[in-house]
GUNU-766688 format. One record per residue (C-alpha): y, z, x; residue in three letters; residue number from 1. Coordinates in pm, 1 decimal. Layout:
N
- Y	Z	X	Ala	NUM
...
***
This chain:
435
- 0.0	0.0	0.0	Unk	1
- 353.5	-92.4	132.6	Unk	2
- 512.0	241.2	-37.3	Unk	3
- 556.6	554.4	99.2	Unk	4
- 561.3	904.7	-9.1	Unk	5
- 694.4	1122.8	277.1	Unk	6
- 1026.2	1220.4	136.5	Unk	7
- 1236.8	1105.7	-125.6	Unk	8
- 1469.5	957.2	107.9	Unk	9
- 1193.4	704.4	168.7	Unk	10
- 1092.6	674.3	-246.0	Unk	11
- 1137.1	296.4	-274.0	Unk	12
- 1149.7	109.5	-616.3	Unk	13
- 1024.8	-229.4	-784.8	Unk	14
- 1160.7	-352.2	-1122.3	Unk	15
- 1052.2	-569.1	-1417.6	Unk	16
- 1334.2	-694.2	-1569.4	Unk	17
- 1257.2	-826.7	-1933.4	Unk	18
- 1516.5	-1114.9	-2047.2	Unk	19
- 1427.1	-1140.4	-2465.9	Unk	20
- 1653.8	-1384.3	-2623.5	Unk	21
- 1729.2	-1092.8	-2859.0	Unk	22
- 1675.8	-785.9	-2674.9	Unk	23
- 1632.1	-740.7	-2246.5	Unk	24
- 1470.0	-432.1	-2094.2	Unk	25
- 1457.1	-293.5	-1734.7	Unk	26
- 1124.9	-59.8	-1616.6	Unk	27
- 1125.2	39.3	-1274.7	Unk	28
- 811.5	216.1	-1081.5	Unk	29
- 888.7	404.0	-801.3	Unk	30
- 672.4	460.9	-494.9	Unk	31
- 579.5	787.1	-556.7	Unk	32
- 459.3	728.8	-938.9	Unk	33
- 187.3	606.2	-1099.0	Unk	34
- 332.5	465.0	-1426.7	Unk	35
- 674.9	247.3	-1454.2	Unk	36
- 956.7	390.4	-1625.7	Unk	37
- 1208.3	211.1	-1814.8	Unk	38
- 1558.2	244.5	-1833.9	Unk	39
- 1728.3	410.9	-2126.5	Unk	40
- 2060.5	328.1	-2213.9	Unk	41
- 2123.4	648.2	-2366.2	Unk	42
- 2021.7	975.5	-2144.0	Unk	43
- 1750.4	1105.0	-2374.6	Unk	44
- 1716.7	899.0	-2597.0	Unk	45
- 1440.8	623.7	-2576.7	Unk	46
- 1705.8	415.9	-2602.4	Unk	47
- 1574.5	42.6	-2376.4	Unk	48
- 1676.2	-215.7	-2580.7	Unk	49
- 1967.0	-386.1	-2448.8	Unk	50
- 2122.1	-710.1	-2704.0	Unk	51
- 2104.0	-1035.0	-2471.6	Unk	52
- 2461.3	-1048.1	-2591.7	Unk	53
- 2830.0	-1054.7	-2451.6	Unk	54
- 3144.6	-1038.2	-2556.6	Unk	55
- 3474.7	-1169.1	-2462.5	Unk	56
- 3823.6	-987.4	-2533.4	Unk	57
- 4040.6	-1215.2	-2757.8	Unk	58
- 4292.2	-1391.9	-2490.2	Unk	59
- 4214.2	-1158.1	-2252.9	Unk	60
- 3911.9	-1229.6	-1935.7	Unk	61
- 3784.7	-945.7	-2031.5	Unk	62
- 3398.3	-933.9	-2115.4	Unk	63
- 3152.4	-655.8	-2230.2	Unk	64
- 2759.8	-719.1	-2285.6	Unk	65
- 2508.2	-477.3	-2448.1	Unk	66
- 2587.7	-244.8	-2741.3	Unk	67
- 2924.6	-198.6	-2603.5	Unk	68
- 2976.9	-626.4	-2651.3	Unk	69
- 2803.8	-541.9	-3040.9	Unk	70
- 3039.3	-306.1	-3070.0	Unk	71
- 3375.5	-493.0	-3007.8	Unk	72
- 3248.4	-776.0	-3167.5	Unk	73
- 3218.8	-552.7	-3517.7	Unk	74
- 3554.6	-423.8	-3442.7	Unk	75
- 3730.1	-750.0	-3447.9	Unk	76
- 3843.9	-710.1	-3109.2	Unk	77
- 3600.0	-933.8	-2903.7	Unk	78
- 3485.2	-1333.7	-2949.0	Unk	79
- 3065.1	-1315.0	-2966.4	Unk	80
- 2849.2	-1491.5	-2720.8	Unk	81
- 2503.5	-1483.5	-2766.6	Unk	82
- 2220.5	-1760.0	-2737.5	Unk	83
- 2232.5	-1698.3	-2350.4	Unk	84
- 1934.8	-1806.6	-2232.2	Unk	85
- 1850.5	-2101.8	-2500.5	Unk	86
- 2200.2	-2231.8	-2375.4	Unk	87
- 2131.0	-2200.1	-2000.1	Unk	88
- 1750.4	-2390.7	-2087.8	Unk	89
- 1958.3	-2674.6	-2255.3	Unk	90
- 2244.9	-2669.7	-1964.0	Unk	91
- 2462.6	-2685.8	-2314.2	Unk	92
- 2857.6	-2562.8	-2206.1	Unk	93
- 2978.2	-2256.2	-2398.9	Unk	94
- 3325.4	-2290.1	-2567.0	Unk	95
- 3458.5	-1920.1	-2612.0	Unk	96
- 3766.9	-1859.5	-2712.2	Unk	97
- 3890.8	-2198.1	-2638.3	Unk	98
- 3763.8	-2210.8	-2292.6	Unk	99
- 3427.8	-2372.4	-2163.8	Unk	100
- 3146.5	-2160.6	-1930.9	Unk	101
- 2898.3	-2275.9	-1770.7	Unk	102
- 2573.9	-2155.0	-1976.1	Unk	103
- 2407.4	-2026.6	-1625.6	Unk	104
- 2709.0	-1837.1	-1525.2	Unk	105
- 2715.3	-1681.9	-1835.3	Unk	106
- 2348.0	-1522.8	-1809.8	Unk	107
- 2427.4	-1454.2	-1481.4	Unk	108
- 2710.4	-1219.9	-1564.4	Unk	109
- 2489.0	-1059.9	-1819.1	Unk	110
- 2207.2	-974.9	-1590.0	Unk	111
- 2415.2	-869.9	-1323.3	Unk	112
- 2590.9	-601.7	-1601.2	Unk	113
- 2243.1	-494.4	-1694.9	Unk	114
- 2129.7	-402.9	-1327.1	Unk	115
- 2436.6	-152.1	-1248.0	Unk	116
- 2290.2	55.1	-1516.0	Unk	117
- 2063.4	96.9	-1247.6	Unk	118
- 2317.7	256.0	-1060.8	Unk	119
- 2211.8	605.0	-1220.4	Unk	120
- 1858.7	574.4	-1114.2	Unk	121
- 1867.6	415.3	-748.2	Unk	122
- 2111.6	153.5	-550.9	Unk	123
- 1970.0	-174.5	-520.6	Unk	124
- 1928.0	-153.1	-150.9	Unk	125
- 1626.4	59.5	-233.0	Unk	126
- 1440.9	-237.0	-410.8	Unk	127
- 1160.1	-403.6	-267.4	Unk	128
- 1073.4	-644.3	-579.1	Unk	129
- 1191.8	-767.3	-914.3	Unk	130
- 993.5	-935.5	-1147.4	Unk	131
- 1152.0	-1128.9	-1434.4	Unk	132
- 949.4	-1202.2	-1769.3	Unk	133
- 1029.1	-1368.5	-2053.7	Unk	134
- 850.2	-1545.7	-2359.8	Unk	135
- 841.2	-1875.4	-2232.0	Unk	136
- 834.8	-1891.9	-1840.1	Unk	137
- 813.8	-2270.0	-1740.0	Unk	138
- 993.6	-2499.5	-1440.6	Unk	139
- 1323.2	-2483.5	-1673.5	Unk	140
- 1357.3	-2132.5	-1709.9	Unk	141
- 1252.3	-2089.6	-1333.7	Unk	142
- 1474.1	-2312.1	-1256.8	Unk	143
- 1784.7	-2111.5	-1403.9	Unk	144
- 1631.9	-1799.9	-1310.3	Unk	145
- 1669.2	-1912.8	-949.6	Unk	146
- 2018.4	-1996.3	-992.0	Unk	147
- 2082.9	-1675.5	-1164.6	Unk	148
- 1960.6	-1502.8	-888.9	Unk	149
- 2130.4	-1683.0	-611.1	Unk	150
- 2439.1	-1630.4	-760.2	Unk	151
- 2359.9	-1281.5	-746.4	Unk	152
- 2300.8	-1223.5	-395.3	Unk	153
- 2064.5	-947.9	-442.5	Unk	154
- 1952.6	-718.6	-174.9	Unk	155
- 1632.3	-759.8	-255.5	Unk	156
- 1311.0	-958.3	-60.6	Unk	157
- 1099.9	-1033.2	-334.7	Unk	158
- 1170.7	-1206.4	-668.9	Unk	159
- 939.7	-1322.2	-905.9	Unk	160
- 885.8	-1509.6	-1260.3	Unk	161
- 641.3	-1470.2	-1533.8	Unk	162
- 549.1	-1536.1	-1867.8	Unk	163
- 470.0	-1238.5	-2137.8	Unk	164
- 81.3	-1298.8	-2115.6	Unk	165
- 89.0	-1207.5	-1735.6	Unk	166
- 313.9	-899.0	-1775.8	Unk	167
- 41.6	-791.3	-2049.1	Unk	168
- -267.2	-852.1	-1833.4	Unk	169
- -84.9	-640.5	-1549.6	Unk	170
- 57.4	-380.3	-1801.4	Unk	171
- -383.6	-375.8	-1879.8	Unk	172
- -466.8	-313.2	-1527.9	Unk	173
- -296.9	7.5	-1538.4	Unk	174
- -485.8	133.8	-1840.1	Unk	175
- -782.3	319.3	-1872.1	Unk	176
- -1122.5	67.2	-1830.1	Unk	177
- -1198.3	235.6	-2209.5	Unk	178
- -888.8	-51.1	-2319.4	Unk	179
- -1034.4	-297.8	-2171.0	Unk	180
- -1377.6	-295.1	-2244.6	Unk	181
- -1340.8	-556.9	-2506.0	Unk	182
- -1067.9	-819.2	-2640.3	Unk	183
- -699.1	-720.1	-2671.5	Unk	184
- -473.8	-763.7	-2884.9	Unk	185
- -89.4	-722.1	-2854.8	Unk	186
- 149.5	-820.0	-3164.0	Unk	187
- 535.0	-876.3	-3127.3	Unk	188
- 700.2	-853.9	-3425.6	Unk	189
- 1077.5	-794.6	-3572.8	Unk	190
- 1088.2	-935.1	-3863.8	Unk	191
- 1057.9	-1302.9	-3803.9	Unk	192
- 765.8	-1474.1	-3720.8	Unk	193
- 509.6	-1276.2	-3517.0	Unk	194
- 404.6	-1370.3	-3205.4	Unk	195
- 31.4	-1251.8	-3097.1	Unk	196
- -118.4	-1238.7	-2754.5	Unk	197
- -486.9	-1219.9	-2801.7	Unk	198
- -649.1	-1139.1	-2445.6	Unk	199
- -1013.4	-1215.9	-2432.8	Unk	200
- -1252.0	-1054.2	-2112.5	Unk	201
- -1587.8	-1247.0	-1999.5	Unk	202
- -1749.8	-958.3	-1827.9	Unk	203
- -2021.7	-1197.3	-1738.6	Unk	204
- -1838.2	-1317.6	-1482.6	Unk	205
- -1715.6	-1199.8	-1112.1	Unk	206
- -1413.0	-1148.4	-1146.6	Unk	207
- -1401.0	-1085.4	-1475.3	Unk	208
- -1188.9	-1390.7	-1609.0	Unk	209
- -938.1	-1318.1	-1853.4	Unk	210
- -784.4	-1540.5	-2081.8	Unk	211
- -445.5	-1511.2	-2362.7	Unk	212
- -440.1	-1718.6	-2603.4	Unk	213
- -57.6	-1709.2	-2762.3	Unk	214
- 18.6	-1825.8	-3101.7	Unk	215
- 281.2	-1753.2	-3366.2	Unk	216
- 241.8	-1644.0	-3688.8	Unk	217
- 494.6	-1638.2	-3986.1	Unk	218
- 327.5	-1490.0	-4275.1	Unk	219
- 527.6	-1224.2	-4236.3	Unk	220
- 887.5	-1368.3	-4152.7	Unk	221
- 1156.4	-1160.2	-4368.1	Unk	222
- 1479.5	-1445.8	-4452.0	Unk	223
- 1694.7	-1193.7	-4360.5	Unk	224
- 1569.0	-1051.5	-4053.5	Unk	225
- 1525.6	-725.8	-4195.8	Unk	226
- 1408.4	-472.4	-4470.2	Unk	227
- 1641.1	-489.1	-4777.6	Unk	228
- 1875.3	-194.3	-4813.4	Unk	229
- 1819.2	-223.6	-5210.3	Unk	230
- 1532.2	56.6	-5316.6	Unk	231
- 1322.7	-196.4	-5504.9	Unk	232
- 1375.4	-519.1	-5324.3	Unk	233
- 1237.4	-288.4	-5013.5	Unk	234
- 916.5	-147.2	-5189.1	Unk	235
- 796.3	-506.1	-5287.0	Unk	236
- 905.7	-630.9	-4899.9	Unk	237
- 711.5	-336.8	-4741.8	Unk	238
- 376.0	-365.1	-4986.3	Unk	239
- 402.7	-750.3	-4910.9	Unk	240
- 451.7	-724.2	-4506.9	Unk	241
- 136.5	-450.5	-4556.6	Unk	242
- -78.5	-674.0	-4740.9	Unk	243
- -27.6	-983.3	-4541.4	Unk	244
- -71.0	-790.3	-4171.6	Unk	245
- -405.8	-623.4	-4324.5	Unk	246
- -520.0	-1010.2	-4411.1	Unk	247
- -413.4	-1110.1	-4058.0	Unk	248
- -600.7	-857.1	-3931.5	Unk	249
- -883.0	-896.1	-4085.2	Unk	250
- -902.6	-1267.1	-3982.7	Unk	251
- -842.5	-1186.1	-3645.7	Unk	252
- -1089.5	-891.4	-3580.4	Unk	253
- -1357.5	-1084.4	-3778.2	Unk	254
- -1695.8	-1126.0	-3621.2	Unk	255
- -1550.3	-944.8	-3294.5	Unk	256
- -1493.9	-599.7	-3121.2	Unk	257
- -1132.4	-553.1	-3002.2	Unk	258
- -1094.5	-244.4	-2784.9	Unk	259
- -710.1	-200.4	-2846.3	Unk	260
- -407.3	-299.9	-3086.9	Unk	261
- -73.8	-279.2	-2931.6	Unk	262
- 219.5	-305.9	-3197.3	Unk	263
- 533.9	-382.0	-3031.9	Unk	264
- 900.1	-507.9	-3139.4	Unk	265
- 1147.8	-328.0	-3367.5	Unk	266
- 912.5	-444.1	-3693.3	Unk	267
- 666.7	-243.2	-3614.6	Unk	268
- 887.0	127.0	-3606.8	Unk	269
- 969.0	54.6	-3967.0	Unk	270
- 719.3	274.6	-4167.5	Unk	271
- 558.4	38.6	-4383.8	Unk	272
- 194.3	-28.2	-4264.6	Unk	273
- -32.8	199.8	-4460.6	Unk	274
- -357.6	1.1	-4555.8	Unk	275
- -286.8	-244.1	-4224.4	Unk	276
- -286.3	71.0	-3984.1	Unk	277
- -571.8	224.8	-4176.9	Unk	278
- -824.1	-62.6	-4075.1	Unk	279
- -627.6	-154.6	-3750.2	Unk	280
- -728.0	203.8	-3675.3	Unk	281
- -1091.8	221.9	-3717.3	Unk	282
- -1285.6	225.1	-3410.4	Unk	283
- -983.0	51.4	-3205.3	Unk	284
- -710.1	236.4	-3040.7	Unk	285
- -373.9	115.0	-3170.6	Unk	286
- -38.6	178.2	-2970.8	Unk	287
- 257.4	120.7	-3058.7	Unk	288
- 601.3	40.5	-2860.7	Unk	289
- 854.8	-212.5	-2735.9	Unk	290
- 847.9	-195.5	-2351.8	Unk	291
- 504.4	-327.7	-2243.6	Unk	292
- 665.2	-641.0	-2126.9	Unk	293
- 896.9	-479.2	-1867.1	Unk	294
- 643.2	-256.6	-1745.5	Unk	295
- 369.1	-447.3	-1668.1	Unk	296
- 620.4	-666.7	-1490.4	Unk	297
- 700.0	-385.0	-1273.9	Unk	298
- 350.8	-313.3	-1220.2	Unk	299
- 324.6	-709.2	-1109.6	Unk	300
- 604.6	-670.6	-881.0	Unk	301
- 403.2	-340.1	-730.2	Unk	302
- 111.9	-559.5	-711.8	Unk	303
- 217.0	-839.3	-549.9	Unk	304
- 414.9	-689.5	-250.1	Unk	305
- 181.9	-373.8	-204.9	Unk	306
- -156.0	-454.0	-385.9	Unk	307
- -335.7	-173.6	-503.7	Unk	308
- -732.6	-348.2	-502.9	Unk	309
- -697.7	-322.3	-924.4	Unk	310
- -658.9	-688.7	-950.4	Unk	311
- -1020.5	-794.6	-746.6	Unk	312
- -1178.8	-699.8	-1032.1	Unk	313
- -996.1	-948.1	-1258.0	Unk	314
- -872.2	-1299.6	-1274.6	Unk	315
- -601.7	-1359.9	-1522.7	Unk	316
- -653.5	-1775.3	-1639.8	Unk	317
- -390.4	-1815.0	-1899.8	Unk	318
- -148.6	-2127.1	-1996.8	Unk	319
- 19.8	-2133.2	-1689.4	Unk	320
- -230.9	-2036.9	-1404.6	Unk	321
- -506.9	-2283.4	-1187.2	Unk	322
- -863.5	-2204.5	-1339.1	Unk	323
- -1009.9	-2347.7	-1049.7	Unk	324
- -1066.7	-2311.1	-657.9	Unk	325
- -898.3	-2567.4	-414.9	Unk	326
- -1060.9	-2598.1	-110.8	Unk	327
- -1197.6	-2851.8	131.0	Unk	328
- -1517.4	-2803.9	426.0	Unk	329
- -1363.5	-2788.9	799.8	Unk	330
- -1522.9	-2747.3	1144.9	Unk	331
- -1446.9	-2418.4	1263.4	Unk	332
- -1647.1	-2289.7	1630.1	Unk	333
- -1868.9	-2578.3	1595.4	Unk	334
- -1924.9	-2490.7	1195.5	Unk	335
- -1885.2	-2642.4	880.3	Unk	336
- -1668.8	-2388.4	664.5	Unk	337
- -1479.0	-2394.0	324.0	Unk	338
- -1142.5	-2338.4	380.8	Unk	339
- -938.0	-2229.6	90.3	Unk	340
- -600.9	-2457.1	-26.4	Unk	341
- -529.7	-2312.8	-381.0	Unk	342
- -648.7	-1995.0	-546.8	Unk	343
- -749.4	-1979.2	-892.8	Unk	344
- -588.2	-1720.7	-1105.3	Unk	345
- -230.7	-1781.5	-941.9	Unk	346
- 123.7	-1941.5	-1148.0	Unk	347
- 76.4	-2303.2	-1072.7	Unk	348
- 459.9	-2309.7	-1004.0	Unk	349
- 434.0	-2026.7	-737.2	Unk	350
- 179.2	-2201.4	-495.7	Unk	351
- 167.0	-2425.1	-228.0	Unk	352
- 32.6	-2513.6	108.2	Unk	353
- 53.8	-2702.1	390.7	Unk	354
- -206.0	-2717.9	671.4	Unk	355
- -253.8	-2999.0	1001.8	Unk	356
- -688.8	-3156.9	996.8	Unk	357
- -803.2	-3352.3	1263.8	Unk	358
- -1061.7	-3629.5	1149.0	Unk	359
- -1342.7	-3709.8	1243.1	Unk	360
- -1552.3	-4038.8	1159.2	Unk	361
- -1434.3	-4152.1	809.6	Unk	362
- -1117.7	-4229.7	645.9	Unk	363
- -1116.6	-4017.3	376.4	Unk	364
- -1070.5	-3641.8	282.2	Unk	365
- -1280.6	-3466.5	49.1	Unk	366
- -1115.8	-3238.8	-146.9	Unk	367
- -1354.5	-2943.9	-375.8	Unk	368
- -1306.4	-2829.0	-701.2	Unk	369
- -1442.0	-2505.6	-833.6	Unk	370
- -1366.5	-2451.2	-1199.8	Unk	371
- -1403.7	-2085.9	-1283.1	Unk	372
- -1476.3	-2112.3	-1625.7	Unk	373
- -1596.1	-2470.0	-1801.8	Unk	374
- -1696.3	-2753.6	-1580.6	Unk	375
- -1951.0	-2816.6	-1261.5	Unk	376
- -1820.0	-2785.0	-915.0	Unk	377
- -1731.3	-3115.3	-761.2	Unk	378
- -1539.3	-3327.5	-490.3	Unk	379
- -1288.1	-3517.9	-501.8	Unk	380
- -1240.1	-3809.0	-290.2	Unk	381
- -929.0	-3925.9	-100.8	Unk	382
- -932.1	-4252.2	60.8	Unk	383
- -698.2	-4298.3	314.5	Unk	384
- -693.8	-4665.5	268.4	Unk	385
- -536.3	-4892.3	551.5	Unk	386
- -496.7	-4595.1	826.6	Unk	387
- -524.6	-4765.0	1167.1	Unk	388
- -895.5	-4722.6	1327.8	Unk	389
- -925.3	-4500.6	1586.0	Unk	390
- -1237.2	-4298.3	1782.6	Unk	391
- -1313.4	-3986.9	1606.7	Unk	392
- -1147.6	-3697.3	1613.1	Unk	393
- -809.4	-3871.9	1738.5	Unk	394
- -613.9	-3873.7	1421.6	Unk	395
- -427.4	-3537.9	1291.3	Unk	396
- -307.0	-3531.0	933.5	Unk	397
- -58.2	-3327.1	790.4	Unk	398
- -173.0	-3226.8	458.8	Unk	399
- 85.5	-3061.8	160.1	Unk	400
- -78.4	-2911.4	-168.9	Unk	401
- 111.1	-2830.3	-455.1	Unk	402
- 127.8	-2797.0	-812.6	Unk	403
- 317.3	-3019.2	-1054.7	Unk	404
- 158.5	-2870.0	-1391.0	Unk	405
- -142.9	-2617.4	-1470.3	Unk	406
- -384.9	-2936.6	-1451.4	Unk	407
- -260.1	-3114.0	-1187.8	Unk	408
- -297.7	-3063.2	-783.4	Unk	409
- -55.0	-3292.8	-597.8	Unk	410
- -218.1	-3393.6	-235.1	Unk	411
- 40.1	-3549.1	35.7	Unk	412
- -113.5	-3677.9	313.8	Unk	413
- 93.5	-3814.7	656.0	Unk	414
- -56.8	-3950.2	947.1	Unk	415
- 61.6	-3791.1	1222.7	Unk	416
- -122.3	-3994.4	1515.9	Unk	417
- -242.0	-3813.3	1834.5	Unk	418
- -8.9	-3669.5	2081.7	Unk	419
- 69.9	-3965.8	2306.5	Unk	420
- -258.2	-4089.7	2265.3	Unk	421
- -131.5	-4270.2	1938.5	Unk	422
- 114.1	-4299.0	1779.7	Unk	423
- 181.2	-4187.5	1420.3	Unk	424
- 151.8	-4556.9	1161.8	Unk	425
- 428.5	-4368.0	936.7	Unk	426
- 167.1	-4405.0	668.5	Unk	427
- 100.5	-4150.1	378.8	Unk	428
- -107.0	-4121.1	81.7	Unk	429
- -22.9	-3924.0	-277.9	Unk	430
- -275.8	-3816.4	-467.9	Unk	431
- -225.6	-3626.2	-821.0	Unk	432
- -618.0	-3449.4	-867.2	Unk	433
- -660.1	-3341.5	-1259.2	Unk	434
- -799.0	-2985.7	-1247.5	Unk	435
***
């Protein structure tokens, strides 16, 4: 482990920094603890939802975010601006107050707010790792992630991006093996349409591969975004939403054993699940919150710069990871060895490589594919068509790997030549290998 423990001079911290499009929540996990934290903006209170939301003084450069940007905005005193990170996705200009922003620059203030309520807790110089997670993580949003970042100038070595199915499979590592033991299910709800994370486990296999399936579901979508202030229009809402999460329920748990339930977003702290909690509750464990996201992407940040062994006994294969090996044979000390290129289990838009092979007597490269769940192992063949010929073992290649979707390896091959033996043709070769 890269922590410490000595003194709390030397307590070091790593963060996972939710960014909702509603709501955005901060967890940090020190080195001396075993559990994240998250950040309350009220002293307690369990108060860690902060509105993705600022404000700007009317014809004044003055801007708020949070509750306090809610606030002014309800007082008439401050222009809203919200839609900050659907606007930085579309690169779409923000007119406030008769003035255009740059969308990016925007979310960037926003985050950087949101961190100096850090300030409380620990200075950002004592940060090893942030990891950012939001609903949909894909090359856009890593893309303006980056930028937000880099504008920021952070003091900080590691930053990373992830979707909401990896910060749940980390937030699982940290639970007792009793939770895990069978399928998982997580529900997000507030109001509008539900989204459900449904994590599957195939203990048959080593690692156990793990799998989320996401999907949306609006059976239960309220036209007003919340519970009706009006006695009787509420009753018939709440025996509705009850009725129609007990038949979603039922569905889903049908025909299966699900070890755990965990009930998170706003929707759920309402109190109108009676029947629903009564069968959610028999012989599953049912939880119920709104800052799993955060923390398990603290506990990925922990993992990733200190590793704690938790993760060798599972490989997370969702949407957005490579569900197979990447490797290719090579002559090591006189013996033929699999060297590895890619790693299944790993955010297709995290890895790369680059190695140097010398050849030896035929023009091609043979690249092997291990699936590790459907499909046979197999190679696949390069041919390094019209490379000059040579004796063997005179030609170097420089090889890149990378990723250009969760299905696709991208191969670049250069010939390099041989020292001043030969000289390199200037030829390449691009490959795209469907995985």
């Amino acid at each position: 482990m890269a922590f410490f423990r000595e003194s709390k001079t030397a307590r070091r911290y790593v963060l996972g920094y939710d960014l909702g499009e509603e709501v955005s929540q901060i967890s940090f996990l020190a080195s001396d603890s075993d559990l994240p934290e998250t950040l309350s903006v009220l002293a307690g209170a369990e108060a860690y939802n902060i509105p993705t939301v600022l404000a700007k003084r009317k014809e004044v450069n003055q801007w708020f975010y949070g509750k306090e940007a809610i606030a002014k905005i309800e007082a008439g005193e401050a222009v809203r601006v919200d839609r900050l990170i659907e606007n930085a996705r579309m690169g779409r200009r923000v007119d406030v107050d008769g003035t255009g922003y740059d969308p990016v620059s925007l979310l960037t203030l926003f985050v950087k707010r949101t961190l100096s309520l850090l300030s409380m807790e620990m200075s950002m110089d004592m940060v090893d790792a942030i990891a950012f997670t939001t609903r949909n993580m894909d090359t856009r949003m890593i893309e303006v992630l980056s930028e937000v970042t880099g504008a920021l100038s952070l003091p900080v070595k590691n930053v990373f991006y992830q979707s909401y199915e990896d910060s749940l499979y980390h937030y699982m590592l940290y639970q007792p093996d009793e939770l895990l033991s069978h399928a998982v299910i997580a529900c997000d709800y507030s109001f509008g349409e539900m989204m459900v994370y449904d994590m599957k486990l195939n203990h048959r296999t080593k690692p156990i591969v793990v799998t989320i399936d996401k999907y949306s579901y609006d059976g239960m979508a309220l036209s007003e975004g919340k519970l009706s202030d009006n006695t009787n229009d509420r009753a018939e809402q709440v025996t509705r939403l009850d009725t129609k999460f007990l038949e979603f329920s039922e569905r889903t748990m049908e025909g299966r054993i699900v070890s755990s339930v965990f009930l998170l977003g706003e929707g759920f702290r309402e109190q109108w699940m009676q029947k629903s909690l009564e069968f959610l509750c028999r012989t599953r464990r049912v939880f119920q919150g709104n800052n799993l996201f955060s923390k398990g992407a603290s506990i990925a940040a922990r993992e990733k710069v200190g590793p704690s062994g938790r993760m060798d006994k599972y490989v997370l294969l969702d949407g957005g990871k490579l569900k197979s090996n990447v490797g290719m044979m090579v002559r090591k000390q006189g013996q033929q060895v699999y060297h590895a290129l890619l790693d299944a289990g790993e955010n297709w838009y995290d890895i790369s490589t680059g190695l140097d092979v010398i050849l030896d007597d035929e023009n091609c490269i043979d690249i092997m594919i291990t699936p590790l769940t459907e499909g046979e192992k197999h190679v696949h063949k390069i041919e390094l068509e019209g490379l000059p010929e040579r004796p063997p073992r005179t030609t170097r290649l420089r090889m890149k790997v990378a990723m250009s979707a969760a299905n696709k390896v991208n191969v670049h091959v250069e010939d390099m030549g041989f020292g001043e033996l030969y000289e390199s043709s200037g030829m390449f070769w691009d490959e795209v290998i469907p995985v």
